[in-house]
N, C-alpha and C positions, 0 to 999 in steps of 0.2 A: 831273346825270349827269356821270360823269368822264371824262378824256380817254382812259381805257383803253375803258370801256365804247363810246366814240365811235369808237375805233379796231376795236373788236369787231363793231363793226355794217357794216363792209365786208365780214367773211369771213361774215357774214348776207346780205348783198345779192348776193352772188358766190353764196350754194348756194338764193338763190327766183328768181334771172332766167331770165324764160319771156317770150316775146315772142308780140304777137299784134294785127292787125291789121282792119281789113274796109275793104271797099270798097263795100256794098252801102250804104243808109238804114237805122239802126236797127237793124239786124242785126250779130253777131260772127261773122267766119271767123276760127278760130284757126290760129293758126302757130307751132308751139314749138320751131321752131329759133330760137335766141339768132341779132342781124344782127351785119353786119360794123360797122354803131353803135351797137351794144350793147357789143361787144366795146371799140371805141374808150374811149369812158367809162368800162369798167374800167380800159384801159389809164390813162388818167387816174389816176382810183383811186388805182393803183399807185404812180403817179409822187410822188400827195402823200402816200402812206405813207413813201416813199423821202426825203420830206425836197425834192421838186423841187414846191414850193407855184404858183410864181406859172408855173412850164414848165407843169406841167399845164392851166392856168388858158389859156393863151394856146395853149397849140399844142392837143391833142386834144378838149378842152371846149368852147373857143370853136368849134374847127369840125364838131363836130356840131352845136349849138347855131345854128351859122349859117345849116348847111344847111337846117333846118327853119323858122329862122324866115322865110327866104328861101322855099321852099316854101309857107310858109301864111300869108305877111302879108295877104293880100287876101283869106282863103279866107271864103265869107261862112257856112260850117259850125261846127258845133260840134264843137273836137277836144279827145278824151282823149289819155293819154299811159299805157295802164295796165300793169301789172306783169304781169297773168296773165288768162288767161279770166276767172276771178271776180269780178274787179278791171272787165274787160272789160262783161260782159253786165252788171254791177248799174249801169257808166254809160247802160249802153245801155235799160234799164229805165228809170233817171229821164228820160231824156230822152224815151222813149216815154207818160212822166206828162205832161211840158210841152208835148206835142206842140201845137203853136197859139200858144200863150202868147206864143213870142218870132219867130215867122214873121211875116216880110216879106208883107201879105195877097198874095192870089197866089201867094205858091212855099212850096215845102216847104224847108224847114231841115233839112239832113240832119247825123246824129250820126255822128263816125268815131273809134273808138278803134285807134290805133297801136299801137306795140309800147313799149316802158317806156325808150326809151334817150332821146328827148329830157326828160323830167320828168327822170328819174337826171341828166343831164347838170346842169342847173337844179340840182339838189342837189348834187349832188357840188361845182358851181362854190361853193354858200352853204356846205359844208363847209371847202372850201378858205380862203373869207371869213375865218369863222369862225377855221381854225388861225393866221389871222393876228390876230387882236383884232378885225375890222374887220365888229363886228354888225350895224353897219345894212346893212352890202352883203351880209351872210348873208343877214340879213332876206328881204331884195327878192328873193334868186336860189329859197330855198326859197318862201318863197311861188309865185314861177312855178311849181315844181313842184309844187305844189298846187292850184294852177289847173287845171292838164292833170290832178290824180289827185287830188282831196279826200280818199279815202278811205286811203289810203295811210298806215301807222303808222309806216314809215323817217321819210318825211319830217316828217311831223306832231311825234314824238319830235324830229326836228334844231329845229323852230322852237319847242317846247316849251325846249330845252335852250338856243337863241339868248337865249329870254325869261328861261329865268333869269339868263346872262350879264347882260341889261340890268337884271336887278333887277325884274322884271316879275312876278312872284311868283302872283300870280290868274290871268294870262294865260297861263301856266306849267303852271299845276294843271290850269288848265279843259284843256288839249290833249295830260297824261298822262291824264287821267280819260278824254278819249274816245276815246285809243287803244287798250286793250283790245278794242271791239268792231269795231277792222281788222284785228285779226291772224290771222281767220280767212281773209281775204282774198288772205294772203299765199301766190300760188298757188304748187306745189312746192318749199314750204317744210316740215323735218323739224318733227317734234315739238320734237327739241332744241331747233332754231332761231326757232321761235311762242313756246317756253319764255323764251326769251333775251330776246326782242322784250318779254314780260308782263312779267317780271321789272325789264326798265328802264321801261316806264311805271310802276309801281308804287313802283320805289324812284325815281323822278321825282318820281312825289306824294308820298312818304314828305318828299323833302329839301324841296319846298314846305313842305309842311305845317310841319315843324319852324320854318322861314324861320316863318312865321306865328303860328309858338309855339301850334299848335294838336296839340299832341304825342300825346293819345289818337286822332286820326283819323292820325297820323305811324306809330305803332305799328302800328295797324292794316294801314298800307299797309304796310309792311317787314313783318307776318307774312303776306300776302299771299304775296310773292314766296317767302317761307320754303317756304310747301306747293306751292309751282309746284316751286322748285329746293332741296329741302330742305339747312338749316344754309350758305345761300347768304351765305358770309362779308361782303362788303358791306351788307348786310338787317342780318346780327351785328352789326358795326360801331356801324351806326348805333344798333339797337337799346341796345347798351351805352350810347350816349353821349349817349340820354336820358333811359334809367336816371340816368346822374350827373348831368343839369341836374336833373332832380326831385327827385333826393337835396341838390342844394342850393338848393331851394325855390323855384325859377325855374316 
């Protein structure tokens, strides 16, 4: 994935934030006013679009990030971090499957899914990582965000895209291939923007696959995204250029 498409997926993250919390055991109350740490971590955002990498990192990032994890370092529940109801109730579902599994005998383990700004935070900080070369520290901060939101196709795409950074090529593939089936999730998200989202898992696995020189499953993925966003120049691109590796017997 390129640094454009990476930069494109903030004005994606800025038109699906929906906030939503509970307070109950294994139930979702939703709340779809964006918080005041919601907002924060866009400011964020902003600041590393603007070129202030390491400001962002240490002033708005770190202090949301603080607040929460100051808030629930002892909490002996299981917390989400999710983007939208969707996102919301399907945590709140698996964890109504494990219900026992991981209970303390005697007490109930109760599930609480928050609103999306500390997971984002977590991301936005491995974004940040990232714009600086510095992948293993990308690594570790998305991964948190994926603790708090497995299903989550922003994040999944950033450590997809980390892994190609490291040359991880398999480990790359396997987490554009399973982002397709989160982007339904991405609640009050337009068509456009689920479009945008498929389009870069795809041309993810596209530039895997090439990496791998396994070019008819490459192809594939790049017409993929063609019928999502049709004659989607990037898909073009590539497609062309392995037309000319196979034209010279590669």
């Amino acid at each position: 994935m390129s640094k454009e498409c990476r930069y494109a997926a903030f004005a994606c993250l800025m038109m699906v934030l929906v906030g939503c919390a509970t307070e109950t055991p294994r139930k979702l109350v939703v709340n779809t006013s964006p918080s005041a740490d919601d907002k924060e971590v866009l400011d964020g955002v902003r600041m590393i679009q603007s070129g202030q990498i390491q400001a962002a990192i240490d002033g708005p990032l770190n202090d949301v990030i603080g607040r929460y994890e100051t808030k629930y370092a002892h909490s002996p529940d299981r917390i989400y971090s999710a983007r939208g109801p969707a996102q919301g109730l399907l945590y709140m579902v698996t964890e109504a499957g494990n219900l026992g599994k991981n209970d303390v005998p005697g007490e109930r383990r109760n599930a609480i899914a928050l609103g999306p700004a500390w997971a984002m935070a977590y991301w936005a900080r491995g974004y940040a990582y990232g714009e600086m070369a510095r992948y293993t520290d990308a690594e570790v901060e998305v991964k948190k965000a994926l603790a708090l939101s497995p299903n989550d196709a922003q994040y999944t795409g950033e450590l997809a895209y980390i892994y190609q950074m490291q040359k991880r090529t398999e480990e790359s593939l396997a987490l554009y291939t399973a982002m397709p089936d989160m982007i339904p999730l991405m609640d009050n998200g337009s068509d456009t923007v689920k479009n945008e989202f498929f389009c870069k898992a795809y041309r993810g696995q596209g530039y895997d696959l090439v990496e791998l020189k396994r070019y008819d499953e490459a192809v594939v993925a790049y017409q993929a995204c063609m019928k999502v966003i049709p004659d989607e120049p990037k898909s073009k691109a590539e497609l062309g250029y392995i037309e000319g590796v196979r034209g010279k017997g590669h």
